[in-house]
DSSP file (Angstrom, degrees, kcal/mol; ACC not computed):
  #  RESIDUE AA STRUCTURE BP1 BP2  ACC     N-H-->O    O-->H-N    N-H-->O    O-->H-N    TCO  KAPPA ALPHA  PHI   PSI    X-CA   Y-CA   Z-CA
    1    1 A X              0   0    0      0, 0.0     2,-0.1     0, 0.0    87,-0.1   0.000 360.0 360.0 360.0 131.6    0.0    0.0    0.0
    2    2 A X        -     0   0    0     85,-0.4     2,-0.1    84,-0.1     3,-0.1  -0.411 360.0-130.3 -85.3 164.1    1.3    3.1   -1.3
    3    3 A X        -     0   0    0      1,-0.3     3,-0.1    -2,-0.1    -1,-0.1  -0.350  45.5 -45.8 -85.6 174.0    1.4    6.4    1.6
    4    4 A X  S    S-     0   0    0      1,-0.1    -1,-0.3    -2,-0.1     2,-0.2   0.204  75.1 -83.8 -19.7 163.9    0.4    9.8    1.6
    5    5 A X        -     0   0    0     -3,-0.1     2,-0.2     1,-0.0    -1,-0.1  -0.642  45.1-157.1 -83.4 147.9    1.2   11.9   -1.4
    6    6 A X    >>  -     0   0    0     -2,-0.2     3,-1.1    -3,-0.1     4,-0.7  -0.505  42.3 -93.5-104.4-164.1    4.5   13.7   -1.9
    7    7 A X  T 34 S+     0   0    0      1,-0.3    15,-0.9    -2,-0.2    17,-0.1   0.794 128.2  57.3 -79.2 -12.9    5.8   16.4   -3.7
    8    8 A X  T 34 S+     0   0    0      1,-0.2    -1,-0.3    13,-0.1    15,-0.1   0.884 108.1  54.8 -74.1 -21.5    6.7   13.7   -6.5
    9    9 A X  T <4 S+     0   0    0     -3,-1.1    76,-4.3     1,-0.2     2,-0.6   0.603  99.4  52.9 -58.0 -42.4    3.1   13.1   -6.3
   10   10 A X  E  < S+A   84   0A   0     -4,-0.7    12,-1.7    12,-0.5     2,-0.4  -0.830  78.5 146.1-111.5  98.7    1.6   16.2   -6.9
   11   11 A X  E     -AB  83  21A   0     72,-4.2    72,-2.0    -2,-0.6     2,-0.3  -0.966  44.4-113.8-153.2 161.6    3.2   17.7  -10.3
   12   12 A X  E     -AB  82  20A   0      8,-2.3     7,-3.9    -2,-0.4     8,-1.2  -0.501  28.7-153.0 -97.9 139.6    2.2   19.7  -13.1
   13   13 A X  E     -AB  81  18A   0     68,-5.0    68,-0.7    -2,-0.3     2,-0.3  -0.739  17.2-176.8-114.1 168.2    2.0   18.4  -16.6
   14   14 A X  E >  S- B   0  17A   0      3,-0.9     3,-2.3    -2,-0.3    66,-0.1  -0.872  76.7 -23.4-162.7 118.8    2.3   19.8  -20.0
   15   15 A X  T 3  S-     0   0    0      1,-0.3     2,-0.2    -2,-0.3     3,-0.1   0.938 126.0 -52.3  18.2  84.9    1.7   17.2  -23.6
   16   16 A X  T 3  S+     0   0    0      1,-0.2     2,-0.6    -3,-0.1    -1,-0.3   0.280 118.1 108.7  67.2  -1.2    2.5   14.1  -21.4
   17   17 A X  E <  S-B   14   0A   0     -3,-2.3     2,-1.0    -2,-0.2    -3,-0.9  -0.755  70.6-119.7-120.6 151.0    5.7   15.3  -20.0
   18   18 A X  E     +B   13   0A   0     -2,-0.6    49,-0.3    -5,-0.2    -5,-0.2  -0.489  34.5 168.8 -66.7 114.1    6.4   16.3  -16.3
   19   19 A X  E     +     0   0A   0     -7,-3.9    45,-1.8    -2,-1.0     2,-0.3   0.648  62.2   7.1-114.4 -11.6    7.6   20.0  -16.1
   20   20 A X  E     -BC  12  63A   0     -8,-1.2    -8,-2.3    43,-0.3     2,-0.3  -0.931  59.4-138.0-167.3 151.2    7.4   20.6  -12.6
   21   21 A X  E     -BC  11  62A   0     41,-1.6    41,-2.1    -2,-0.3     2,-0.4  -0.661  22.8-143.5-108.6 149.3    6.7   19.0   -9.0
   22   22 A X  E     - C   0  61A   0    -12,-1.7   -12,-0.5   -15,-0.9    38,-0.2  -0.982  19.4-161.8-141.4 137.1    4.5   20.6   -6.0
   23   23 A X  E    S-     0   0A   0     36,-2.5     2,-0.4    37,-1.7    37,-0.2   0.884  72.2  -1.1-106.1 -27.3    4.9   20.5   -2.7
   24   24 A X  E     - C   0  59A   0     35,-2.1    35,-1.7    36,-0.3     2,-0.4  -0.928  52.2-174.2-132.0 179.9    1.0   21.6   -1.8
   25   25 A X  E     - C   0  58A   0     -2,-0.4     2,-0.6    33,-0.2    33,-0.2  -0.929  13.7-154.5-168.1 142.4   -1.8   22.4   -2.8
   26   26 A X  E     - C   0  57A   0     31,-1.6    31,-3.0    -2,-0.4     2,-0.5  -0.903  16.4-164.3-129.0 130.7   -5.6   23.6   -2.2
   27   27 A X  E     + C   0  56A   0     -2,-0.6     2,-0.4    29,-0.2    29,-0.2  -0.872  11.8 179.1-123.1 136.4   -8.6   23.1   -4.2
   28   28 A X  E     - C   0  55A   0     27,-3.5    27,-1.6    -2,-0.5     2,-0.3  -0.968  10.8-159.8-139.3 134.5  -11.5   24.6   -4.1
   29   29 A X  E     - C   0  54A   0     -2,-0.4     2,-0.2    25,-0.2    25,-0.2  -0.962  10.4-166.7-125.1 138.6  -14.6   23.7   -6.7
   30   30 A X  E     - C   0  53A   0     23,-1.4    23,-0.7    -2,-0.3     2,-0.3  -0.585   4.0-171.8 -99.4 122.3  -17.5   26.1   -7.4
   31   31 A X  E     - C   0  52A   0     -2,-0.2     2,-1.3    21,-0.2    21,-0.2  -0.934  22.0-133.2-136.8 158.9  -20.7   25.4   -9.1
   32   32 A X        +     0   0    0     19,-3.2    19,-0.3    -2,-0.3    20,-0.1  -0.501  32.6 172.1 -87.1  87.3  -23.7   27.7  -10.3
   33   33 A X        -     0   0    0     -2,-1.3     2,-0.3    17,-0.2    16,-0.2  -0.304   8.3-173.9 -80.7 159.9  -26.3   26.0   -9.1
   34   34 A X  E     -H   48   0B   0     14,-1.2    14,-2.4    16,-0.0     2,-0.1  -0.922  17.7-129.5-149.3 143.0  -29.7   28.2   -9.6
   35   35 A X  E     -H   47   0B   0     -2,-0.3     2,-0.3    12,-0.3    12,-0.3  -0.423  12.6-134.4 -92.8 162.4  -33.3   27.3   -8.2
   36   36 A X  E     -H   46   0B   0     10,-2.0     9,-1.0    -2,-0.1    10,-0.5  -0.703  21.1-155.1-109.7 160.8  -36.6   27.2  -10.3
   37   37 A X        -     0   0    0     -2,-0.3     2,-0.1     7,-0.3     7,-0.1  -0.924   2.6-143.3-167.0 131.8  -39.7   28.8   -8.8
   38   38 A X    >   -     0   0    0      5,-0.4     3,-0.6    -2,-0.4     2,-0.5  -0.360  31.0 -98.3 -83.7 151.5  -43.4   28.2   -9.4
   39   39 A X  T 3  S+     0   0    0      1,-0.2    -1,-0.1    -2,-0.1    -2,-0.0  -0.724 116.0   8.7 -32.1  92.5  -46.4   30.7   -9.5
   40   40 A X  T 3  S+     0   0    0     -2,-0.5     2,-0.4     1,-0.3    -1,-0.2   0.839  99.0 123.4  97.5  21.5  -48.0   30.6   -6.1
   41   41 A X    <   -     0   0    0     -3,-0.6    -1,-0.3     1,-0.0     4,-0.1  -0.996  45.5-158.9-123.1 127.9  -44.9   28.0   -4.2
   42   42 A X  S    S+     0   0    0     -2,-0.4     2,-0.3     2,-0.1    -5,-0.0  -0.120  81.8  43.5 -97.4  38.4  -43.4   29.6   -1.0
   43   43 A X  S    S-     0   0    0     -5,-0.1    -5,-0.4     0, 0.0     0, 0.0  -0.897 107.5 -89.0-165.8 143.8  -40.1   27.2   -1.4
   44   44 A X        -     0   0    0     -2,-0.3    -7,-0.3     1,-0.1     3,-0.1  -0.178  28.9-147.4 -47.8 137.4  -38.4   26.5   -4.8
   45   45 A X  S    S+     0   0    0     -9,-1.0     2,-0.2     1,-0.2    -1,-0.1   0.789  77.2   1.5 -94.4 -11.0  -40.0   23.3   -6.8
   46   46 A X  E     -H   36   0B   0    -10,-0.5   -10,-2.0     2,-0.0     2,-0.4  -0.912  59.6-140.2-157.8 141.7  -36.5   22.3   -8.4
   47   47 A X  E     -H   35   0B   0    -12,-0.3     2,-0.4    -2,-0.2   -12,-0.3  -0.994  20.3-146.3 -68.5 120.9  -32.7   23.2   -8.6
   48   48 A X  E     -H   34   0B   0    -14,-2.4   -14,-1.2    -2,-0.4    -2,-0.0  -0.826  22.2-115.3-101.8 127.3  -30.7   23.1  -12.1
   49   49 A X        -     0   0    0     -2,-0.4     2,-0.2   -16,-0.2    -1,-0.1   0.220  35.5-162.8   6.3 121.3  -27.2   22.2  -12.1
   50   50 A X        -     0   0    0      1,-0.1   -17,-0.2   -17,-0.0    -1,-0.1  -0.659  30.1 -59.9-132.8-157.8  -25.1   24.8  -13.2
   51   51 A X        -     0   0    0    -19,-0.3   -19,-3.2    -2,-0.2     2,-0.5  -0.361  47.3-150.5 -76.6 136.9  -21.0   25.3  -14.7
   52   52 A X  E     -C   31   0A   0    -21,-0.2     2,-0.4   -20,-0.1   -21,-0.2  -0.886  14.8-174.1-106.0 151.4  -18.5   24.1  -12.1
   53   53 A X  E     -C   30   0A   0    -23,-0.7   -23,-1.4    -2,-0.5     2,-0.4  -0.933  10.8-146.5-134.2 169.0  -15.2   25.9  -12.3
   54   54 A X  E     -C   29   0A   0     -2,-0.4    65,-1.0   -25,-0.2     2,-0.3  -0.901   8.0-167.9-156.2 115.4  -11.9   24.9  -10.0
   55   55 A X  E     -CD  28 118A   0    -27,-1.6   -27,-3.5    -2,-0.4     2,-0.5  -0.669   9.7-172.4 -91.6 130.7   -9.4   27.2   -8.6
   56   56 A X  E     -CD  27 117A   0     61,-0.7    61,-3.8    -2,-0.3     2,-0.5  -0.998  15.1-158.5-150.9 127.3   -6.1   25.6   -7.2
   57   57 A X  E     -CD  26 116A   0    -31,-3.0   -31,-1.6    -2,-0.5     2,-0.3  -0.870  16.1-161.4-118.4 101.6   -3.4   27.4   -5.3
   58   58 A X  E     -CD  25 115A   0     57,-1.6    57,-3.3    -2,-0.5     2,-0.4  -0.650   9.0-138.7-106.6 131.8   -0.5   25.3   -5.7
   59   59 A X  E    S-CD  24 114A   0    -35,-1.7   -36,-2.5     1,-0.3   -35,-2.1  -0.872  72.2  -7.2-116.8 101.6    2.5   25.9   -2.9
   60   60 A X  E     -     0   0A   0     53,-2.3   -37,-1.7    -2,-0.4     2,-0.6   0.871  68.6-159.4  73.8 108.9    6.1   25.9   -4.2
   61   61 A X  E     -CD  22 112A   0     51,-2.3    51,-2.5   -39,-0.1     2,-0.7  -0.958   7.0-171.0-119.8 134.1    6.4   24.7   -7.9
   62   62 A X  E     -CD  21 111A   0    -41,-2.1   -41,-1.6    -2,-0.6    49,-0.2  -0.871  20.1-133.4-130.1 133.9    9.7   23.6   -8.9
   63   63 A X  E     -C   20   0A   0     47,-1.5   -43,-0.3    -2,-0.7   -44,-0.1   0.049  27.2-118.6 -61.8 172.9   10.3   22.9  -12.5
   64   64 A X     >  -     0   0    0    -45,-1.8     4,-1.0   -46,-0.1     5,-0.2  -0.189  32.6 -96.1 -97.1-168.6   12.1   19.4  -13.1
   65   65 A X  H >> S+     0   0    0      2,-0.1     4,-2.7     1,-0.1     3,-0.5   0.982 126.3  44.8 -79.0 -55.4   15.8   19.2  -14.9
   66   66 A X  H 3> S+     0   0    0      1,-0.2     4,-0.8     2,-0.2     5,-0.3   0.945 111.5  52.8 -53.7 -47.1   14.3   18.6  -18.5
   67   67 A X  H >4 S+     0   0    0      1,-0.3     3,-0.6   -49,-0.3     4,-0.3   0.925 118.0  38.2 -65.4 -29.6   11.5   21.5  -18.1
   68   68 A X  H X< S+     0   0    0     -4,-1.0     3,-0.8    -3,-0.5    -1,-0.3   0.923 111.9  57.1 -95.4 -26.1   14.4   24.1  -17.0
   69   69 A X  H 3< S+     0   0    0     -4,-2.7    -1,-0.2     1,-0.2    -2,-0.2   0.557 103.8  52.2 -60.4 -12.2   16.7   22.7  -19.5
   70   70 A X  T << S-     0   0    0     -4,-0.8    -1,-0.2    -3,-0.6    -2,-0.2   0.406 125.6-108.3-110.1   3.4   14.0   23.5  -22.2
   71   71 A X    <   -     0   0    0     -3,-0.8     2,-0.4    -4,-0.3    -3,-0.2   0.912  48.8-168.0  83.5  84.2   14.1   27.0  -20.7
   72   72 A X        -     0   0    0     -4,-0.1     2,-0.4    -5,-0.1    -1,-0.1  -0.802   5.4-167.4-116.0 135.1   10.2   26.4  -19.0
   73   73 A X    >   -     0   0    0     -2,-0.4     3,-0.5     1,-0.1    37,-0.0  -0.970  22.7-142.0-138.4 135.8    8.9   30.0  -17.7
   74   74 A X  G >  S+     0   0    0     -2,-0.4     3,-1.5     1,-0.2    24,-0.2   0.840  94.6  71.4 -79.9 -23.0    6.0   28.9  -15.5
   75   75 A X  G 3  S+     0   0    0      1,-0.2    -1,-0.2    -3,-0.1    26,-0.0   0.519  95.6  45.6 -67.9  10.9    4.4   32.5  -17.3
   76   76 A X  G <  S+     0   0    0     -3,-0.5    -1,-0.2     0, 0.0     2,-0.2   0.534  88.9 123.2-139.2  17.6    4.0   31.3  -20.5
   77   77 A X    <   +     0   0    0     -3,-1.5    21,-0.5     3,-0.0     2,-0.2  -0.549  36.5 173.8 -65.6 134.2    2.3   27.8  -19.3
   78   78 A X        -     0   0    0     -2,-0.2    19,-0.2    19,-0.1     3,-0.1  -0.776  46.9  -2.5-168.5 141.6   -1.0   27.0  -20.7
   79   79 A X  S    S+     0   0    0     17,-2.5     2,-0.3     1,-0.3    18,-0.1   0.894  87.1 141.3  69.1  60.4   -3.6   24.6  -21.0
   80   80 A X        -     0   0    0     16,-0.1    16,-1.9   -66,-0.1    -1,-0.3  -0.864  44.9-109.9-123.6 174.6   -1.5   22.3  -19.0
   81   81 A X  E     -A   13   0A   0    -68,-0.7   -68,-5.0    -2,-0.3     2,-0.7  -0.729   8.1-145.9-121.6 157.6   -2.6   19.9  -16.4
   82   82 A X  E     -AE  12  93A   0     11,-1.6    11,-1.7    -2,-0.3     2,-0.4  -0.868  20.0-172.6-103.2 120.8   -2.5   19.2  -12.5
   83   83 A X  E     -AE  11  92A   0    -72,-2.0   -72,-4.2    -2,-0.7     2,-0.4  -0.988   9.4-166.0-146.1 137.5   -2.3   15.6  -11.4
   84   84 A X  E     -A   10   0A   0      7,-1.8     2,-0.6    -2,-0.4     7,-0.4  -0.911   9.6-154.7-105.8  66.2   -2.5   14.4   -7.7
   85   85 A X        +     0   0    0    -76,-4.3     2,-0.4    -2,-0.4     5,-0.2  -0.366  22.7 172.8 -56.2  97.7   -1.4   10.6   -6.9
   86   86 A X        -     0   0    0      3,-0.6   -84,-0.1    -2,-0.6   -82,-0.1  -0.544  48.7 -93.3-101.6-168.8   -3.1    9.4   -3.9
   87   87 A X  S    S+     0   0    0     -2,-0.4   -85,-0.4     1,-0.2     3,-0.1   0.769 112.1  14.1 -63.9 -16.2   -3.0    6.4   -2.8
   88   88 A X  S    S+     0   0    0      1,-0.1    39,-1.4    37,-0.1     2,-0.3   0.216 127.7  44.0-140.5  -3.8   -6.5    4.3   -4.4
   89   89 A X  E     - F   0 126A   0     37,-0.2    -3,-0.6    38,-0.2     2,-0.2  -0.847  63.8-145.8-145.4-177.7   -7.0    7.1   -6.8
   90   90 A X  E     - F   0 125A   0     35,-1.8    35,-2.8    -2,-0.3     2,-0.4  -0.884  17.8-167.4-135.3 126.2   -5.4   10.0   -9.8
   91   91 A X  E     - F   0 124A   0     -7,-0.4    -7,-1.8    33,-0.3     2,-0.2  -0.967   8.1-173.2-135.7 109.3   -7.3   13.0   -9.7
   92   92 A X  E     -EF  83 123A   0     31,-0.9    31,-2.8    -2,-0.4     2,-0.3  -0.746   7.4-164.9-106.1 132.6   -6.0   15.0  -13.1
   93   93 A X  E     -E   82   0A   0    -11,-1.7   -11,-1.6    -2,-0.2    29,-0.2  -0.786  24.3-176.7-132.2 108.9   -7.4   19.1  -13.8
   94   94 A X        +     0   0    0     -2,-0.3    27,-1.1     1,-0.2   -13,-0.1  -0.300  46.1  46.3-118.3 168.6   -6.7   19.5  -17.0
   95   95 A X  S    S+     0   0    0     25,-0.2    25,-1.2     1,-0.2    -1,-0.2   0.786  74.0 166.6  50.0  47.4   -7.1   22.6  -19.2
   96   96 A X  E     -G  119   0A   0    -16,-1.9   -17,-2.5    23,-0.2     2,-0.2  -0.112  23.9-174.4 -75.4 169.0   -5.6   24.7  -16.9
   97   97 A X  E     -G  118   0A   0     21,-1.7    21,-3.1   -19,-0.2     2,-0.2  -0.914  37.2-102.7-163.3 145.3   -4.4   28.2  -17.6
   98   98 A X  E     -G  117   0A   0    -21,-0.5    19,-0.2    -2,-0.2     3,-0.1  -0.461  28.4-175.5 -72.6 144.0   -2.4   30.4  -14.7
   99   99 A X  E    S-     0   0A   0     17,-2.4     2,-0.3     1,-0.6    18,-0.1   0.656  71.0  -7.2-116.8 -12.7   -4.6   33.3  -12.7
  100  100 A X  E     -     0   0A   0     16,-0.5    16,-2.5     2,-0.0    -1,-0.6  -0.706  55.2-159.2-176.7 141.8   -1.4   34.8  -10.4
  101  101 A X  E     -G  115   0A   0     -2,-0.3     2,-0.3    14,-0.2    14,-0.2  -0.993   6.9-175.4-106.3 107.2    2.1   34.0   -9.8
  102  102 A X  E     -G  114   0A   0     12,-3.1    11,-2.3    -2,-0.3    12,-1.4  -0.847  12.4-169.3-122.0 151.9    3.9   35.3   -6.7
  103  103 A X        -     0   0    0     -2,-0.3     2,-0.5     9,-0.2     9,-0.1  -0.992  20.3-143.0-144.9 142.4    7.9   34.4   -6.5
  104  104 A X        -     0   0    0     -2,-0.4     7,-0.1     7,-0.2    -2,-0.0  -0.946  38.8-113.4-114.6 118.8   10.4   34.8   -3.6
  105  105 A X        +     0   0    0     -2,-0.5     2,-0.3     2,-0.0    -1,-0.0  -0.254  49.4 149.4 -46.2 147.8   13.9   35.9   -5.2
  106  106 A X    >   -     0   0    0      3,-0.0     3,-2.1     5,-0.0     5,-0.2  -0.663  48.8 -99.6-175.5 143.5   16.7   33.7   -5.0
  107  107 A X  T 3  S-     0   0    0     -2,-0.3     3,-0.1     1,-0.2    -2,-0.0  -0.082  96.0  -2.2 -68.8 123.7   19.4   33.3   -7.3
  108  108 A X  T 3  S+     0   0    0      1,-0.2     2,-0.8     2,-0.0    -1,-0.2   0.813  95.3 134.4  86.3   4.6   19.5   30.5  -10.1
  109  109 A X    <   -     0   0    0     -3,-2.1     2,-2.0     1,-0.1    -1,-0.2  -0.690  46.7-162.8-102.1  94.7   16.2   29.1   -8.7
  110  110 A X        +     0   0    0     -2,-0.8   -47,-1.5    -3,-0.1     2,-0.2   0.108  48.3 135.3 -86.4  62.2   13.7   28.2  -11.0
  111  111 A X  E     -D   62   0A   0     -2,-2.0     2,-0.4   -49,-0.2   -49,-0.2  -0.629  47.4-151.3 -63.9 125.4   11.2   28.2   -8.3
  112  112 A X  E     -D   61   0A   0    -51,-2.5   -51,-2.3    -2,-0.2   -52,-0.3  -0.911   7.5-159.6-105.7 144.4    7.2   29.7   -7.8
  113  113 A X  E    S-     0   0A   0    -11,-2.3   -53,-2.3    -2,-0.4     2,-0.3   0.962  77.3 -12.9 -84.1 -47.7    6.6   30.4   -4.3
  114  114 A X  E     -DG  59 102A   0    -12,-1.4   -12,-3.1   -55,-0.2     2,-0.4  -0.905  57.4-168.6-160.7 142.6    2.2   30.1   -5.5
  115  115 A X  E     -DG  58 101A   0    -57,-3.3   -57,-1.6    -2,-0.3   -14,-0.2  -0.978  12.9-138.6-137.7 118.2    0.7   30.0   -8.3
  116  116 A X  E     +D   57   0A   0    -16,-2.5   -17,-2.4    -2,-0.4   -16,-0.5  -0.370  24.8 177.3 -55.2 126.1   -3.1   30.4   -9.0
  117  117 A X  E     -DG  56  98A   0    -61,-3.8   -61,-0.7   -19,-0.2     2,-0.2  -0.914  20.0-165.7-150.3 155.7   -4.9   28.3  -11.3
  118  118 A X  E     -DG  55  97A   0    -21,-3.1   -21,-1.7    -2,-0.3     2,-0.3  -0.720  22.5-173.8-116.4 173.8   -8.3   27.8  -12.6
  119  119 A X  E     - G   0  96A   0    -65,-1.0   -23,-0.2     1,-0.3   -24,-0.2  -0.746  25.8-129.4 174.7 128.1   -9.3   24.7  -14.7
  120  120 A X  S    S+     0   0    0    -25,-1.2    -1,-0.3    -2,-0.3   -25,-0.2   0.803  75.9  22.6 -24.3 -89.1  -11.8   23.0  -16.6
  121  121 A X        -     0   0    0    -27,-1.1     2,-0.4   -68,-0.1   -27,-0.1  -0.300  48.1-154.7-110.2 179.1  -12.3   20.0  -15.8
  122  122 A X        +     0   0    0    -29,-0.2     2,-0.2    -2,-0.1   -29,-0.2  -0.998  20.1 169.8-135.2 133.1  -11.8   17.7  -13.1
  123  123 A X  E     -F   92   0A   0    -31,-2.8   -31,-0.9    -2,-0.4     2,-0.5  -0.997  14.1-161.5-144.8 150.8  -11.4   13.5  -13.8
  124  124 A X  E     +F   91   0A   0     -2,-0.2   -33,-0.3   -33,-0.2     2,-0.2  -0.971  12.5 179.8-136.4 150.7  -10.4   11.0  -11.1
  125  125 A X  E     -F   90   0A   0    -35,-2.8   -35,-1.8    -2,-0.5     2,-0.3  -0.659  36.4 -89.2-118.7 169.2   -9.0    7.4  -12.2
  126  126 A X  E      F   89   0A   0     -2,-0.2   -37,-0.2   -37,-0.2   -38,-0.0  -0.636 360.0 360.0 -87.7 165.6   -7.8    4.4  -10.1
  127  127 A X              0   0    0    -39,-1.4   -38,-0.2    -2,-0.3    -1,-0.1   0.597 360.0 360.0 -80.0 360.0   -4.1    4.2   -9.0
């Protein structure tokens, strides 16, 4: 039985190849749900579904040897995906696009201290 996730776990992807590893992350999913109301009903008769969107603030991204060796600037990432190994499951959020990027200086590092991101969809496989 595999453990908790690590940072090897949690890493960002971009056309199949690994460009960078995360050491946390928080996710937070949305939907617009909206209620229906009848003529003459003091309580709603139905709610419809609405668009889910999913915001992830991902905590220290550091790009891998290949990604920085192909000269990776996490600002010009897009439509790449986030995928999460736990232990019985893969939880992939693909079509991502970055919403803010904050960085702590340090020389030579190609490090993001967090970086925002919102993203389409959401899929979850077994491990």
């Amino acid at each position: 039985m595999k453990g908790f996730p690590t940072s090897s776990d949690i890493y960002l992807e971009l056309d199949g190849r690994k460009v960078a590893v995360v050491q946390s992350y928080t996710a937070k999913a949305v939907k617009s749900s909206q209620s229906v109301e009848a003529f003459g009903e003091s309580e709603p008769v139905a709610t419809i579904e609405g668009q889910k969107k999913y915001t992830l603030e991902l905590t220290r991204l550091y790009a891998t040897d290949d990604a920085v060796s192909d000269g990776i600037n996490f600002y010009e990432l897009k439509d790449f995906s986030l995928v999460i190994c736990k232990p019985d499951r893969k939880v992939i959020y693909s079509g991502c696009e970055w919403s803010a990027i904050q960085e702590d200086g340090q020389l030579n590092a190609m490090v993001a201290e967090k970086v925002t991101v919102v993203a389409s969809k959401r899929i979850e496989t077994g491990a």
